[in-house]
C-alpha positions in Angstrom: -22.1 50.5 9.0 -18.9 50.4 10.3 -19.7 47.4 12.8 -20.8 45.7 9.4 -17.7 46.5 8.0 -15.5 45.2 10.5 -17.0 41.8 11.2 -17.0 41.4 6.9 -13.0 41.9 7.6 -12.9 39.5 10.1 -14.8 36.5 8.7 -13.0 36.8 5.0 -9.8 37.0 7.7 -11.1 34.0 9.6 -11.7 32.0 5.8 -8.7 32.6 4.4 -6.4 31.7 6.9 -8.1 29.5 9.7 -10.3 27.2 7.6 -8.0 24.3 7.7 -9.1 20.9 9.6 -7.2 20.6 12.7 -8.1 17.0 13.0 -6.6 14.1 11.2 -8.4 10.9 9.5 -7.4 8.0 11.1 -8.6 4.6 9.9 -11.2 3.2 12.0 -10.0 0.7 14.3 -12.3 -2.2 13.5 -10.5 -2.5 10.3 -7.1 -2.2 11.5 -5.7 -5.6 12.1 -2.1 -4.4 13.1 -1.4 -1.9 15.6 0.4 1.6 13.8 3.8 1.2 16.0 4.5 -2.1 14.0 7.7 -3.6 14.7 9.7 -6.2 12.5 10.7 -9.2 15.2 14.4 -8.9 15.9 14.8 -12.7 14.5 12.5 -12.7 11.5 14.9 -14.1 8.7 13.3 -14.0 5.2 15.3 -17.0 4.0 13.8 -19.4 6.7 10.1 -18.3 5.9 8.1 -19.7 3.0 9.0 -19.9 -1.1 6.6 -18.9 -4.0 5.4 -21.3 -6.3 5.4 -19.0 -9.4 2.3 -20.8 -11.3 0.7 -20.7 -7.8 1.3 -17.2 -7.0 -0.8 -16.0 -11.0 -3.6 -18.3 -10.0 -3.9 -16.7 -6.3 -3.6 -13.4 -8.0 -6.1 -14.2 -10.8 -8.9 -15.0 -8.5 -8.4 -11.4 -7.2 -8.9 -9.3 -10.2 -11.2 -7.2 -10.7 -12.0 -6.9 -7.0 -13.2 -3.0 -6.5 -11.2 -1.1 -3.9 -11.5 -0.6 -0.6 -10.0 1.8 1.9 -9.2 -1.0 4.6 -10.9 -3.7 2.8 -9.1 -7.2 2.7 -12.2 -9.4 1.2 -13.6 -10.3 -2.4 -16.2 -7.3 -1.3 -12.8 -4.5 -1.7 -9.4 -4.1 -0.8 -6.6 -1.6 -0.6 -3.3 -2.3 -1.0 -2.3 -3.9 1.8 -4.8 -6.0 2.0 -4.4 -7.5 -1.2 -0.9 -8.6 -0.7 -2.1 -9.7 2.9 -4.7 -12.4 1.2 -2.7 -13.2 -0.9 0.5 -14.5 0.7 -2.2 -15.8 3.2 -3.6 -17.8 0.9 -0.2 -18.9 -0.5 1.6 -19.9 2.2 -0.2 -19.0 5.2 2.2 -15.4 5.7 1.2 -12.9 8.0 2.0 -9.3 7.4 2.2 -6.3 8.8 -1.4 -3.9 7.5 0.3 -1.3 6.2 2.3 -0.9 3.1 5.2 1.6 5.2 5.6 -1.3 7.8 6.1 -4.4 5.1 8.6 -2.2 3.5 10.9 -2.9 6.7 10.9 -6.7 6.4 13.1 -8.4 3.9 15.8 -7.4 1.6 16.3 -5.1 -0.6 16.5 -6.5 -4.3 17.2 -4.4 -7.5 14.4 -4.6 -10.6 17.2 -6.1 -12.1 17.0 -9.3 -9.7 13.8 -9.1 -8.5 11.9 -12.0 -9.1 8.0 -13.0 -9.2 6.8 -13.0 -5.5 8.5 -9.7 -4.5 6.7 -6.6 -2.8 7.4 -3.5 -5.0 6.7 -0.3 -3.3 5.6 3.4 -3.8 6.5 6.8 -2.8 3.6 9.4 -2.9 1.4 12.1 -0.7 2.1 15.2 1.0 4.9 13.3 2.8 6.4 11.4 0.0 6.7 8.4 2.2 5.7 4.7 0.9 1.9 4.6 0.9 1.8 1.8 -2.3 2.6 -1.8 -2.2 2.1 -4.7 -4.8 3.3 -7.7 -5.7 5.9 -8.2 -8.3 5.4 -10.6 -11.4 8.1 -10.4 -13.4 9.2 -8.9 -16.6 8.6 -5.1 -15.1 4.9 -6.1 -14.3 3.3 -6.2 -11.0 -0.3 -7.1 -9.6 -2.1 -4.5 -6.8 -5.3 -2.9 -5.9 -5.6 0.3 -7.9 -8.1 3.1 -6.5 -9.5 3.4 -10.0 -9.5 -0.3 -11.3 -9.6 -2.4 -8.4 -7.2 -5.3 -8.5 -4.7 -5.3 -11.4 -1.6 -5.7 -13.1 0.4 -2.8 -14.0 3.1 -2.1 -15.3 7.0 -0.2 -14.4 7.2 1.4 -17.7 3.9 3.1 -17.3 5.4 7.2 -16.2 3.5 7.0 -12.9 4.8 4.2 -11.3 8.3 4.9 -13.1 8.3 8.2 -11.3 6.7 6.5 -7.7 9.5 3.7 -7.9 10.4 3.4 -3.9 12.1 -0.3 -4.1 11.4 -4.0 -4.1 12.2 -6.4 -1.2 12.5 -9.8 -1.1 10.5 -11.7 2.0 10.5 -15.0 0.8 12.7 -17.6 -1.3 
C-alpha cells in the first residue's frame, strides 16, 4: 500500500511539473522559401526599388480575398501572412521578400500612420515573445489588407481595439 502510495506522488509530481514539450515547432522546410538568419543586403535602398500604382495595388489585392489561411501557404489554395504580401508585391512589381513577417520589418523606412501611404507594410506585435509575428499591407485611410487566421484574406481596419493595441509600425519599401 505504501509502494502504491508513493508512485501516486510521483506521477501527480511528474504531471504537474514535467509535462511541458521540450521540443519546438518549426515550420517544415519545404515551405520555407527563405532561410531564418535572413539578412537585409548592405546596399538595398528602398528609393531605387519599384513604385506602387495605387489602382493596381486594390486590383492585385482584390483577387486575393477571400483566400482561406494557410500556415506557410503562399497560393490561391491558403496563405499566411507573409505570403500574402509576398504574391502580392510579386505580382506588382516583381519584389522579392524576405518569408517572414520579423525579417521584412528590417527593410525600408520607418513611416508614421500619419504619412503612410497605400503600398506600405504595417506590422504587429503579439505571442509569448511580443515580437512582430503580423504583417499586411497598408491601404490608406487607417485600413489595411492581410491574411486573417479566421477570415482568410481581408481588409481590416486600425481603429478596430486589436490591431490598435498590436500596432508595431509601418515601413516604407517602395516609392
Amino acid at each position: 500500500m505504501r509502494k502504491c502510495r508513493l508512485l501516486f506522488a510521483a506521477c501527480v509530481l511528474f504531471f504537474s511539473i514535467g509535462c511541458a514539450p521540450t521540443v519546438r515547432y518549426t515550420r517544415p522546410s519545404r515551405q520555407s522559401t527563405a532561410p531564418s538568419s535572413y539578412k537585409v543586403p548592405r546596399n538595398w535602398d528602398y528609393r531605387k526599388h519599384y513604385k506602387v500604382p495605387p489602382a493596381r495595388l486594390t486590383s492585385i489585392i482584390k483577387k486575393h480575398l477571400g483566400t482561406p489561411y494557410r500556415y506557410g501557404g503562399a497560393s490561391r489554395r491558403g496563405m499566411d501572412c507573409s505570403g500574402f504580401v509576398n504574391v502580392v508585391f510579386k505580382e506588382l512589381n516583381r519584389a522579392k521578400l524576405p518569408r517572414s513577417s520579423r525579417a521584412m520589418s528590417k527593410l525600408g523606412k520607418s513611416v508614421t500612420l500619419k504619412d503612410a501611404k497605400a503600398g506600405d507594410l504595417i506590422f504587429f506585435r503579439g505571442g509569448a515573445f511580443n515580437r512582430i509575428n503580423h504583417v499586411g499591407i497598408y491601404t490608406g485611410d487607417k485600413q489595411f489588407a492581410h491574411a486573417s487566421r479566421k477570415k482568410g484574406v481581408t481588409y481590416s481596419s486600425l481603429d478596430n481595439d486589436y490591431y490598435r493595441k498590436h500596432f508595431a509600425g509601418i515601413r516604407r519599401l517602395f516609392k
